[in-house]
Structures are given as C-alpha cells and as structure tokens.
VEXLUM-283652 format. One line per 4 residues: for each residue x, y, z negated of C-alpha. Coordinates in steps of 0.25 Angstrom, whole numbers, plus 5000, padded with zeros to 4 digits. Last residue first. Layout:
BEGIN
X Y Z  ...
END
This chain:
BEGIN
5032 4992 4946  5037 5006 4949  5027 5013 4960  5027 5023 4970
5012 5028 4973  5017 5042 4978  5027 5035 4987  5036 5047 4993
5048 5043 4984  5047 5026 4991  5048 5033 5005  5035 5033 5014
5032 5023 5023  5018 5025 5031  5003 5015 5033  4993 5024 5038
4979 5019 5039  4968 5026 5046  4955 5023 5041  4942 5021 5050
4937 5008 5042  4943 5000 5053  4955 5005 5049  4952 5002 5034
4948 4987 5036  4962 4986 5044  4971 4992 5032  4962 4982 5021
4967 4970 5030  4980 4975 5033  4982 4977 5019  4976 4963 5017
4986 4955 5027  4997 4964 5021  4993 4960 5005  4993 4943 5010
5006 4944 5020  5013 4950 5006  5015 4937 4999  5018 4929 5012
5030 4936 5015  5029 4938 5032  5023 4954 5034  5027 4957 5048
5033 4972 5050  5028 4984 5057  5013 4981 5057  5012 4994 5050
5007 4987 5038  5021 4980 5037  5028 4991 5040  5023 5000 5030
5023 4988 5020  5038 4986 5023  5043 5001 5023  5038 5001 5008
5037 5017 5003  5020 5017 5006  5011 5028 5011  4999 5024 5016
4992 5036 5023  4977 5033 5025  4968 5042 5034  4953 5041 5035
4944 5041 5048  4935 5032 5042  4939 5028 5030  4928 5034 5022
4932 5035 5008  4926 5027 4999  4938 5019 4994  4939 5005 4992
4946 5003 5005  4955 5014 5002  4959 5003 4990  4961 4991 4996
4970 4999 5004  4977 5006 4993  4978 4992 4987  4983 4985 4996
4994 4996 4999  5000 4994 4985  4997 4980 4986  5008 4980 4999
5018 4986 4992  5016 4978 4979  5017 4964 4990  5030 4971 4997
5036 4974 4984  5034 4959 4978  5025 4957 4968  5026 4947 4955
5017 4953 4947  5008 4963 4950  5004 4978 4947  4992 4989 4952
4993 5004 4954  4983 5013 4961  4981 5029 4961  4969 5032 4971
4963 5046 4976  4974 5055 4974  4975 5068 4979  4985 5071 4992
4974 5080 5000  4973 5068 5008  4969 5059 4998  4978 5052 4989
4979 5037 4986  4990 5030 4980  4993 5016 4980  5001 5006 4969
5012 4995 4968  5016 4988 4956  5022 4974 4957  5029 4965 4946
5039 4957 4954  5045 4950 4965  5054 4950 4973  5065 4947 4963
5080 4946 4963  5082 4960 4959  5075 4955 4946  5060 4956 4938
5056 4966 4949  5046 4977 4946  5040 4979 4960  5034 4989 4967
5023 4996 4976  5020 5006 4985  5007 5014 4992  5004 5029 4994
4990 5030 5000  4986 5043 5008  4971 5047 5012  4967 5055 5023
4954 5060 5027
END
C-alpha cells in the first residue's frame, strides 16, 4: 500500500522586513488510488516559513502515526515545494536556527518510529503549482 502526503506552509508577514508572522501550513493525505484520507489546516502567530513548513510535516507524521493502517511494508510519498526541508530531512543540509532544531529533531523522531514500524518514507521536492495542500496564510 502506498499513501501520498502533500505538505506546505506560509506566512502572512506584517512587513518585507519581517520574518515572521501569522502561520498557516496544512497536510494532505490520499491513498494510492489518489482518494483523500486526511485534509489538515492549523494557524500560529508569529511563525517563520521554515518552522510552518516543518509543522506542516509534523503533522502529517504525527498523524500517519495515528492511523491504523499497518505500516508494515507501506509507502509514503512526502511531497513538499520547500527545497530546504527536503534537504534538511534528507540529511542534505544542517539545521543551525534554534527555533526549528526543536520541529527537526521530532520529525526525525516520528520518521525513525515509522521505519522501524516497516514504512518507507519518501521525502521529494515538488514545485509550489504541484502542491495540492498549498496554502495562503
């Protein structure tokens, strides 16, 4: 069985200036037959994009966790439109900023409890119009 997750997040910045902002970010789940199993949105203030992106992917995890799908021998396809989280989960790239070390650390966590659940975990880039769970904060 395959499953597909699309991931993204945003801000609403107050200024060009800001970092930070009200955050949105949000997961879908399809099955592999492409029906939807999961539709999730949640908000924050004061959010950068890195920290909405990786909420987004916290979230799916957390919630494939909760599933009662077997996981043994399931494949997950994580989709997400931020190059930095993909690298980042791939091991590509060093997460420094304290505020996202905290979200890494516990997607990592969630990815490992998964593996050695029997899931196979897919992390790719896709482009921002391929997102199906795009989000305006």
């Amino acid at each position: 069985m395959e499953i597909t997750i699309f991931v993204d997040g945003s801000v609403r910045k107050a200024s060009q200036a800001d970092s930070r902002g009200a955050g949105k970010w949000r997961f879908i789940a399809m099955t592999d037959a492409m029906r939807l199993m999961e539709d999730h949105t949640e908000e924050a203030a004061n959010q950068t994009v890195p920290e909405t992106e990786l909420k987004a992917l916290r979230s799916a995890l957390s919630w494939l966790q909760s599933t009662a799908t077997n996981k043994s021998g399931l494949v997950v396809w994580i989709f997400c439109d931020s190059e930095l989280v993909v690298r980042w989960m791939s091991g590509a790239y060093a997460v420094r900023a304290e505020n996202i070390l905290p979200l890494y650390a516990d997607c990592k966590a969630r990815f490992a409890v998964l593996m050695r659940l029997g899931c196979t975990i897919k992390v790719q880039k896709i482009s921002g119009r391929e997102n199906m769970a795009h989000v305006e904060a």
